[in-house]
N, C-alpha and C positions, 0 to 999 in steps of 0.2 A: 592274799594271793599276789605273788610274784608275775609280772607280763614283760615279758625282754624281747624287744625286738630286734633283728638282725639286718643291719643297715651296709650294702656291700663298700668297702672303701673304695674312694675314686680317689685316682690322682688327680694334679695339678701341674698340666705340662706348659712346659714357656716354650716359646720360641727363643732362641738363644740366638742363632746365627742361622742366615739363607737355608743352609739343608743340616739342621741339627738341633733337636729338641730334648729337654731332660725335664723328667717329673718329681715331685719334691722328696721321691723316695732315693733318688742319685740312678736313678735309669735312665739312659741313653737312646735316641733312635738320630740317625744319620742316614740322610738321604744320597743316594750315590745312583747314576748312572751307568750301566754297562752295555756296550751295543745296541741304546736305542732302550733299554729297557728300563724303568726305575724302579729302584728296590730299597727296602728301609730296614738298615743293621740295623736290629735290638744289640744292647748293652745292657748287661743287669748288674745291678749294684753289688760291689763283691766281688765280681765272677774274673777269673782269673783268665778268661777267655777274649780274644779281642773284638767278637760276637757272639751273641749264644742264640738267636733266630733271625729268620731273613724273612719281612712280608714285603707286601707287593701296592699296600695303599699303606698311608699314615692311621688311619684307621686301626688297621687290623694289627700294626706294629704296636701301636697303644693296647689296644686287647691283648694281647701276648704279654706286652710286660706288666699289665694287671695282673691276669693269670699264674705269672711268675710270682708276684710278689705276695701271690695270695700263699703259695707252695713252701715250706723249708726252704734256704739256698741251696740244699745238696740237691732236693730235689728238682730244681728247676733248671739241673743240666741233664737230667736223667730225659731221654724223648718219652714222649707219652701216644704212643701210638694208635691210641683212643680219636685222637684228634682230626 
């Protein structure tokens, strides 16, 4: 009897600089300020885009680029509007 368990992968994010974090997969999150409001560009490894999601905690920026890197790359420009 074969038992395989499914273990979800986590990343490993550093702080790299004041408002900009990358996780050992080459994804991106940059924290920026606009009118008082602070928001965290996702970057996904690959992506030819110079963002490809916008959250609102560092949190949820990390969740997003999990998610993504869980996805094909093609797939993690396509919205998923399940969400």
């Amino acid at each position: 009897m074969t038992i395989t368990l499914v273990i979800p992968l986590t990343s490993h994010w550093q702080h790299v600089h004041a408002d900009w974090w990358q996780d050992d997969q080459g994804n991106d999150i940059h924290r920026a300020e606009i009118d008082g409001v602070t928001l965290y560009h996702c970057h996904f490894a690959g992506s030819p885009l110079p963002w490809d999601a916008v959250a609102t905690s560092l949190d949820e920026a990390m969740a997003i680029a999990s998610r993504a890197r869980a996805r094909p790359a093609h797939d993690a420009l396509i919205p998923d509007l399940a969400r």
